[in-house]
C-alpha positions in Angstrom: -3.0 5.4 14.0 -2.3 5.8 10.3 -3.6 8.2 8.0 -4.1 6.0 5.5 -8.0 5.4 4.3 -8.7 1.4 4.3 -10.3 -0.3 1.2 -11.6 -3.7 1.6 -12.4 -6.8 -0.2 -15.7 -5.0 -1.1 -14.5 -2.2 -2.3 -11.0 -2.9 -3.8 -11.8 -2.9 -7.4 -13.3 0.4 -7.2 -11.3 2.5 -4.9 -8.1 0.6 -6.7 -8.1 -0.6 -9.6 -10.8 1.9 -11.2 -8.9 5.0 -10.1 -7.5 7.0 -12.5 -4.8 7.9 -9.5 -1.6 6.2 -8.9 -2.6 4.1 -5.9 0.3 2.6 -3.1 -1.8 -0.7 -1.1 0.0 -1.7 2.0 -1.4 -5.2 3.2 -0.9 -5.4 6.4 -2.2 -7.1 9.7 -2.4 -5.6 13.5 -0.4 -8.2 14.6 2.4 -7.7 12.4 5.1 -6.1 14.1 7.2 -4.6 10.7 3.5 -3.4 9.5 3.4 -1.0 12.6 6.7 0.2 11.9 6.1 1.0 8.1 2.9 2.6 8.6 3.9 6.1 9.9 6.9 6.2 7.1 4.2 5.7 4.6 1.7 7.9 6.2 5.0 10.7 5.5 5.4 9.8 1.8 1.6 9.6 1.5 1.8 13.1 3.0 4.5 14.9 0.9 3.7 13.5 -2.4 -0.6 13.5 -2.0 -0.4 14.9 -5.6 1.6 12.1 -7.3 0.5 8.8 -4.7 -2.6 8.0 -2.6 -1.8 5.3 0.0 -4.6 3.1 1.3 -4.2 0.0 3.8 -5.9 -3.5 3.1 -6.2 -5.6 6.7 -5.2 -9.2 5.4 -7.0 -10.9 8.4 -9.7 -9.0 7.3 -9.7 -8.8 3.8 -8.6 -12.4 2.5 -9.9 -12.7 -1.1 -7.9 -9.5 -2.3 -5.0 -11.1 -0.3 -5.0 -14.4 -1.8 -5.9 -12.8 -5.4 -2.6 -10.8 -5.4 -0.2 -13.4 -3.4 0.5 -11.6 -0.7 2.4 -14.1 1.4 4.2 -11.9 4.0 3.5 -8.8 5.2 4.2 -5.8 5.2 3.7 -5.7 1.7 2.7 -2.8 -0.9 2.3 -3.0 -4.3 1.8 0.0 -6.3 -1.1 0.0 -8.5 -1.4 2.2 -12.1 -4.6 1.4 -14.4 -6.1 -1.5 -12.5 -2.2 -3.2 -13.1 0.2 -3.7 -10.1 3.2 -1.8 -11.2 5.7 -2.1 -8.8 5.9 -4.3 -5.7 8.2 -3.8 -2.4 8.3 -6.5 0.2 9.1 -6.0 4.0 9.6 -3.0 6.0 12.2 -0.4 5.3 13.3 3.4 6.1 12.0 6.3 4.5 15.0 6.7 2.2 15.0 3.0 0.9 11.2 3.1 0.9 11.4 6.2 -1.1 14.1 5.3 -3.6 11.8 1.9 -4.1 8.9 4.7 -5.2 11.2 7.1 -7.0 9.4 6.8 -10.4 5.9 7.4 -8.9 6.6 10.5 -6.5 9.3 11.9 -9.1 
């Protein structure tokens, strides 16, 4: 189980896009195979870099209107979010290095 708090449709604007933190959201989906995969590599960054990243999950299946406001089509998918703006945006699952080198400017 992930480490990771969850935000919700209720919720996102202000535990996302208000914060004044650098904020990683992974949309993801139980079912969704890759999403279980990337979630304990995430948990890791999330882990050794809690001072420059937060990283929360939003359940798709759960969650649809953030979902469909940001265009998430296929999951996993995280976008990073800075000011209420997405920032950066990394599609699929991946290792820690790749993930990593993908979020170099945030945990740097």
């Amino acid at each position: 189980m992930s480490t990771a708090r969850s935000v919700t449709d209720a919720d996102f604007e202000q535990e996302v896009l208000k914060s004044d933190k650098t904020i990683l959201v992974d949309f993801w989906a139980e079912w969704c195979g890759p999403c279980r995969a990337v979630s304990p590599i995430l948990d890791q960054i999330g882990a050794e870099h809690a001072d420059k990243i937060e990283i929360v999950k939003l359940n798709v299946d759960d969650n649809p209107q953030t979902a469909a406001k940001y265009m998430i089509t296929s999951i996993p998918a995280m976008k990073v979010y800075q000011g209420g703006e997405v920032v950066k945006t990394v599609i699929g699952a991946k290792p820690k290095p790749a993930l990593e080198a993908d979020l170099a400017a945030f945990l740097s």
